[in-house]
N, C-alpha and C positions, 0 to 999 in steps of 0.2 A: 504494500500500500504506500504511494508517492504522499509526498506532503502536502498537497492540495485537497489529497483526499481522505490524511489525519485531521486537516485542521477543518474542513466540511463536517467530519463526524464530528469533532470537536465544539463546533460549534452546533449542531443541531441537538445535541445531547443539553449542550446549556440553552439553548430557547426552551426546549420542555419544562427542564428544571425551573429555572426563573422566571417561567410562566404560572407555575403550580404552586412555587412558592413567595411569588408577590402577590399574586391573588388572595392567597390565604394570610397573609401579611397585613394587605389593606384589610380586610374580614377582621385579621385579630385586632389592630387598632383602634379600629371602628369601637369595639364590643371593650375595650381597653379605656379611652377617653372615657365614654359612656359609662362605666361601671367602675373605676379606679380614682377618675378626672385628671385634671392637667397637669396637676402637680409633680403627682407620680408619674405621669408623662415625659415630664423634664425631667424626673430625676433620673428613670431608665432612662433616656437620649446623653444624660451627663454624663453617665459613668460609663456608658458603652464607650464616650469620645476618651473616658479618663484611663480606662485599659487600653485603650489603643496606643494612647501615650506611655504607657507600661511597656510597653511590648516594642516598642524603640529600641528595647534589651536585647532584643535579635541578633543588630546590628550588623545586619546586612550578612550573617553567614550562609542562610538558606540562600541566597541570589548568590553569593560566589561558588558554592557548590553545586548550584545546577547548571551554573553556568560550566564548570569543571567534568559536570558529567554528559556533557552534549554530547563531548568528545568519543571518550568511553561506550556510551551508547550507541554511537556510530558504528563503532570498531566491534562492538560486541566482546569488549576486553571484559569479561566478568573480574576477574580476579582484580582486575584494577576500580571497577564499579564498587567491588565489595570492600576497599581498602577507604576509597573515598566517604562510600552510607556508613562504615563504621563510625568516621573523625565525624560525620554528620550526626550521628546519634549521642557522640558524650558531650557535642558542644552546647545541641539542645536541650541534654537533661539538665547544664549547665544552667543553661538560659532561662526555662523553666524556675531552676530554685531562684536566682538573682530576681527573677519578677516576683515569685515570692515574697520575698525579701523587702526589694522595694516597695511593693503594694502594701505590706503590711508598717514599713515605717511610714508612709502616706495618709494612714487612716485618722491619725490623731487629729488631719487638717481639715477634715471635709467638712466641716461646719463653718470655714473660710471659704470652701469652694460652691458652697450651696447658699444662694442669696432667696431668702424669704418662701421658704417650704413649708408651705401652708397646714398643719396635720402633721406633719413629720419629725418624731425629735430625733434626739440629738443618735441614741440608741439604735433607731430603726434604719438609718442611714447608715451606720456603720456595719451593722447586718447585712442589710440589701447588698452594701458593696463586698462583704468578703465573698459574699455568694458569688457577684461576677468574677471575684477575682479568683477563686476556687475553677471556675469555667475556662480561664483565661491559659491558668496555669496549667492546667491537665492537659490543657491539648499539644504542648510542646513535645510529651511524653512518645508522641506517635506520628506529630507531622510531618517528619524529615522523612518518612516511608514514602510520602505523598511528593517528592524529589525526583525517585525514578520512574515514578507512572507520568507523570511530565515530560522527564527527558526524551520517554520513549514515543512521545507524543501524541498520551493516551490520558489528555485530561478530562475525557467522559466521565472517567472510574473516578474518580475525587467528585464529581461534577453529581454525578449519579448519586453518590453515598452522602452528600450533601444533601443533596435533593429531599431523600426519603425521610432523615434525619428533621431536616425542616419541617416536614408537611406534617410527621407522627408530633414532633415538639409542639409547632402550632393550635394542631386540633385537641391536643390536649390541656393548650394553654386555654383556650378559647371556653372549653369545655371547664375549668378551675374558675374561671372568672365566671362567668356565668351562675357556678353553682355556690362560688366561699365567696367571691370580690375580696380574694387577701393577696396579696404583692408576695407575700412570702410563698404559700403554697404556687405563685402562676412562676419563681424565678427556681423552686426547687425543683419542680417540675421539666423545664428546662434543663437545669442541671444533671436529675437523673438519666435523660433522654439521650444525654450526649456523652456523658461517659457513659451507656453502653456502647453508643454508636464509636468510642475511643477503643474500647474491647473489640470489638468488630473488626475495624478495621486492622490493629494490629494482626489477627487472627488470618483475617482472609488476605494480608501483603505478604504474610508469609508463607502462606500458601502458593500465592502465587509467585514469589521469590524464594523458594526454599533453599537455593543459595544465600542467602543474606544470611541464617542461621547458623552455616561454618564457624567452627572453632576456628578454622587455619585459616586468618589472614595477611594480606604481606604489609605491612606500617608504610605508607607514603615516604617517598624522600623528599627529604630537608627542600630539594626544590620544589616539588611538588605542595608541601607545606607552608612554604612560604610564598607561594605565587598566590596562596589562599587568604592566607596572613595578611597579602599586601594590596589586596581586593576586598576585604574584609574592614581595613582602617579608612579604608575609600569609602568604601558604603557606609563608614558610622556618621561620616560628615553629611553625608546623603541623610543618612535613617533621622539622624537629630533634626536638620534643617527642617525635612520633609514633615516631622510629628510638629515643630513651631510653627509651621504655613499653616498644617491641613488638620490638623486634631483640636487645633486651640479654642474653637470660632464658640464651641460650647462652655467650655470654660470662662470664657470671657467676657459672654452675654450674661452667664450664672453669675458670677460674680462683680459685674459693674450693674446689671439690670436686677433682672431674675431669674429664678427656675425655670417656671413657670411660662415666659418665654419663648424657653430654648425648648421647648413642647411644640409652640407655635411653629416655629423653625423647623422645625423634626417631622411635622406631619409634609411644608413643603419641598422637604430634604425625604421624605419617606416616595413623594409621587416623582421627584424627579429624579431617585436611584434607582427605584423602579422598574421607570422608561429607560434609563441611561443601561443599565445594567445590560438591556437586550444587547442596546451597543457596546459596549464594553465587551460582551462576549467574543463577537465578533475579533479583534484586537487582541484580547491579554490566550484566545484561543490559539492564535497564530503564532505566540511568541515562543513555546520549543519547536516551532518548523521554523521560526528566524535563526536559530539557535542552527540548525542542521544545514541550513542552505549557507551561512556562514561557513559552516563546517568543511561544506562540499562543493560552493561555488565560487566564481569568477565575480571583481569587485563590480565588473559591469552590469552582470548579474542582479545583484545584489541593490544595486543602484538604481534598477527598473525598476524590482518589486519596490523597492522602497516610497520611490515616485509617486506608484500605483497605491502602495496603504494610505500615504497621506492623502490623493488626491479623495479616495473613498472616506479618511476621516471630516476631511473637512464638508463633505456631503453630507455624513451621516450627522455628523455634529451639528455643522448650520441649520438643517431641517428638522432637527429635535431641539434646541436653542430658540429657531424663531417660533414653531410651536408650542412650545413653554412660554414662551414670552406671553401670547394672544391667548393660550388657553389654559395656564397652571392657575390664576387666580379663580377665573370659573367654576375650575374644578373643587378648589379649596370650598368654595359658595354649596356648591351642590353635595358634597362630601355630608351625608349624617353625623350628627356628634360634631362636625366643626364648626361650617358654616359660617356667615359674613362677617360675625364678630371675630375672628380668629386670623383672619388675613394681614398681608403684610403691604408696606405701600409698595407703589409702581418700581420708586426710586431704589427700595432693597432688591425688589425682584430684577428688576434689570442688573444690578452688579453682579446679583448670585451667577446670572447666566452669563452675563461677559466672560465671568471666573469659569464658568461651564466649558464655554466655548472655547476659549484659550488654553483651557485643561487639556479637554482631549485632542488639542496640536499636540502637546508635551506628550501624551500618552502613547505617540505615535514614534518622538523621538525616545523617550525615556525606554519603553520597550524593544526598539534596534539598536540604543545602546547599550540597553543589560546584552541580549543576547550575543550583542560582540565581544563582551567582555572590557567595555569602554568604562572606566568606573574612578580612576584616579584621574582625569584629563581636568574634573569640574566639581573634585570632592569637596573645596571649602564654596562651592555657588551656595550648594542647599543651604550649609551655614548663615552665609550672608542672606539668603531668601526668609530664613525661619528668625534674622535679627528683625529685619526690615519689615514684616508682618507684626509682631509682639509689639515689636516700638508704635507704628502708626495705630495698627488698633487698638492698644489698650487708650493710645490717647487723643486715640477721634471718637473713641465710645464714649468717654468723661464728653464730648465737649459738642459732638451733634449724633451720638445715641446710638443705634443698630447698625445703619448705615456704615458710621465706620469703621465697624469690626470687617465690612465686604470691601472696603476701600485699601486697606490693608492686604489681605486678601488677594486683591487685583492686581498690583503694584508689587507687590512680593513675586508674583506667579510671573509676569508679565518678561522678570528678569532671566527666566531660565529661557520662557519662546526665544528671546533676542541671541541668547550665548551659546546655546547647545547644537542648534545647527552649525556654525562655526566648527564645535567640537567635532560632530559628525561628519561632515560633509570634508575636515581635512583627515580625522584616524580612520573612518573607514572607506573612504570613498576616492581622496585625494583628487576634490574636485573644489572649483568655487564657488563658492554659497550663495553670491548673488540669486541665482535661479528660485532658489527657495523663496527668500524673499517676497519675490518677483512676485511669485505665485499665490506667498500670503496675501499681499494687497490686492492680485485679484479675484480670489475665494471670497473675501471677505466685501472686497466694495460688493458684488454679485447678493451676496447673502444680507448686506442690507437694504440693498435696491429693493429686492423681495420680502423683506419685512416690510419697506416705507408702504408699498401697495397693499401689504394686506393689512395694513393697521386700518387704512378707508378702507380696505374691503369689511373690518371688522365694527368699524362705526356704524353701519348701515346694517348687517348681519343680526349685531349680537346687543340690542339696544336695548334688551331684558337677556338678563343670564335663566334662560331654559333647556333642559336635556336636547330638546329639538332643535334650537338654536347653536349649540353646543355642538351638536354634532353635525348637521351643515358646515358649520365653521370649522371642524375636523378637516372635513371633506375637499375645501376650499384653499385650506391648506396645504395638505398632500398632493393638489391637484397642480396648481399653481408654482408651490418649490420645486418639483421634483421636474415637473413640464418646463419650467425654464432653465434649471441647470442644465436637464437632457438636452435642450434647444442650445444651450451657450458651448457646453465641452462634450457633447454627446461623439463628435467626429478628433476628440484627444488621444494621445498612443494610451494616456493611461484608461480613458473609459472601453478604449478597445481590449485590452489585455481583462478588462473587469469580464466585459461580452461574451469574450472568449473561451472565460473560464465555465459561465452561464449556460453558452449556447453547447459544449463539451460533454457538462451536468447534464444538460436536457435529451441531447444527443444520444446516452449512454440508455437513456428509458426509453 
């Protein structure tokens, strides 16, 4: 199986999944607000952002090791696979205790990071979060298994096993709340669901790797060790920077505003991960066939496809962007349990999605550079990026409120789109970056000309927010973007190579 046609399975296996389990996601929400209310809303949305900040602990080892076992995987070198997933297994049980560790000297603070928790003392917060952190920490136990089903460019199986985990944990949360309305029973709940699904999985990787279980392995050499080492101190400047940009925005609303909130935030952060997520799939599904085509091709190669993924990001991006834009407030209105009182202004929603949209550029380059192994060229950027958010936002939130916690945000992110193609376009490509460019300003003028039309198209449409109106204006949209991009780059090398691949798929049924 060629890698067009790992990363086709790959991605079709995550549209089911993350169709199955954001439906049931919006469902548990819903039944979540309604029965719990906002508070605890926020505070589950706090502490998910405050593990995630935990888990900066990583620091970047799983990405140097999968990126180490592209190789190996190619070659079908077991012996040397099983040398590499061993140094991957002590460093995450390592990893594992240190967040331990951390988490638990953390806890004494949370009553600084929780602004006005309505119902909530002081006790019940520091409960609720060992529990997350108990979730957080066990799963280090097992994940580094979840390395070679990647490498081999077989991320259905993670994809899958997620999947089922989610949909059993939801329906059962759904069905807790429903019956107690206790926070505690709907996060232990949770809890018990996923450490089996940790059981599980070790169980059935080693089945299916029953090599990985040998007593007799050979210890990496010192160079090998250290070309890990030195991808690994790369990535910590990344991992830090990356958690001060993208993890903070809840913290920082909790603690200059309130809880409460960052609930608000989190329902429009819930519809637009979502939708994004579809996309996303698409992208982080690709990235061990980036990883093998590196491996096994030519830079010219390599420089097509690359052409060809951005040109498909900034399609997929602009036309989920400018539909957010026109229709994520609506949706908030029509949402049970949320509703008109719960929305955000125009002014926040437009930064979140600039920050959207400028994102998944990065996502595009950020993923061709892991999988080259590009990782020291830009290690102190993240740094600087994760200063320059902390700085503006904490103190555009004192001084004009939500808003510029996203302004920060923007302006933090804005400095990787400018630097990284540079990086890339001279270590892997040894080409001039101009082009790039070139092509952002005109993606982008493109993508706002068809916004400016459809906002009149939306004044006239949507003059009362109705399910009917609603979805006309769906309709108008998809019709509209997708008809004029096809109209402007429809006859480009890169939408030709997308066709090709299309009309190949179809060809073959």
């Amino acid at each position: 199986m060629g890698r067009v046609q790992r990363a086709a399975r790959n991605i079709i296996f995550g549209y089911i999944g993350n169709l199955a389990t954001q439906l049931l996601g919006f469902v548990l929400r819903t039944v979540f607000i309604a029965h719990l209310g906002d508070t605890l809303n926020g505070v589950n949305d706090l502490y998910t952002s405050i593990l995630s900040v935990l888990s900066m602990a990583e620091l970047g080892v799983g990405t140097a090791l999968n990126y180490s076992l592209y190789g190996p995987v190619a070659r079908k070198d077991y012996e040397k696979i099983k040398s590499y997933m061993r140094l991957y297994r002590q460093a995450y049980c390592v990893i594992g205790l240190v967040i331990a560790v951390i988490g638990l000297l953390i806890s004494p603070f949370l009553p600084f990071l929780v602004k006005q928790p309505q119902g909530v003392t002081v006790r019940d917060m520091t409960l609720y979060y060992f529990i997350f952190l108990f979730n957080t920490v066990s799963s280090y136990f097992v994940a580094y298994k979840y390395s070679l089903v990647n490498a081999e460019q077989n991320n259905y199986i993670q994809t899958n096993i997620i999947t089922v985990t989610k949909m059993i944990t939801v329906t059962l949360q759904i069905a807790v709340i429903l019956t107690t309305e206790n926070f505690y029973f709907y996060l232990l709940t949770a809890a018990f669901v996923e450490l089996l699904q940790k059981f599980f999985v070790s169980w059935y990787l080693n089945r299916r790797y029953p090599y990985l279980k040998d007593k007799n392995v050979v210890k990496l050499s010192s160079e090998e060790t250290g070309e890990i080492v030195r991808k690994t101190k790369a990535l910590l400047f990344h991992k830090i920077g990356d958690v001060a940009r993208l993890q903070t925005d809840s913290m920082i609303i909790s603690g200059f505003i309130n809880v409460t909130l960052v609930g608000y935030v989190g329902n429009y952060n819930l519809i637009l991960t979502s939708v994004s997520n579809f996309v996303n799939i698409i992208f982080n599904s690709v990235l061990s066939s980036f990883g093998n085509l590196i491996a096994t091709e030519s830079k010219d190669k390599q420089y097509q496809v690359f052409k060809v993924y951005r040109f498909f990001a900034c399609w997929i991006y602009g036309f989920s962007a400018v539909g957010f834009f026109l229709l994520l407030t609506p949706l908030i209105i029509l949402w049970p349990s949320v509703g008109p009182k719960k929305t955000l202004p125009v002014a926040v929603i437009a930064c979140i999605l600039t920050d959207y949209y400028f994102k998944g550029d990065r996502i595009v380059l950020s993923n061709f550079k892991t999988a080259a192994g590009v990782f020291e060229q830009d290690k102190y950027l993240a740094l600087i990026q994760g200063g320059v958010n902390l700085v503006i936002s904490i103190v555009l939130v004192q001084k004009i409120g939500l808003i510029g916690v996203y302004i920060g945000t923007i302006i933090s992110g804005l400095i990787a789109n400018v630097t990284k193609p540079y990086i890339i376009y001279k270590a892997c490509f040894g080409r001039d970056v101009k082009t790039y460019f070139v092509d952002s300003v005109k993606y982008l003028a493109v993508i706002l000309g068809i916004l400016a039309l459809l906002l009149g198209i939306k004044h006239v449409i949507m003059q009362e927010v109705t399910v009917i109106n609603f979805a006309v204006m769906f309709v108008m949209i998809s019709v509209a973007f997708n008809g004029i991009f096809l109209l402007l780059f429809g006859r480009t090398e890169e939408f030709g190579y997308l066709w090709g691949i299309v009309r190949k798929k179809l060809g073959r049924r």
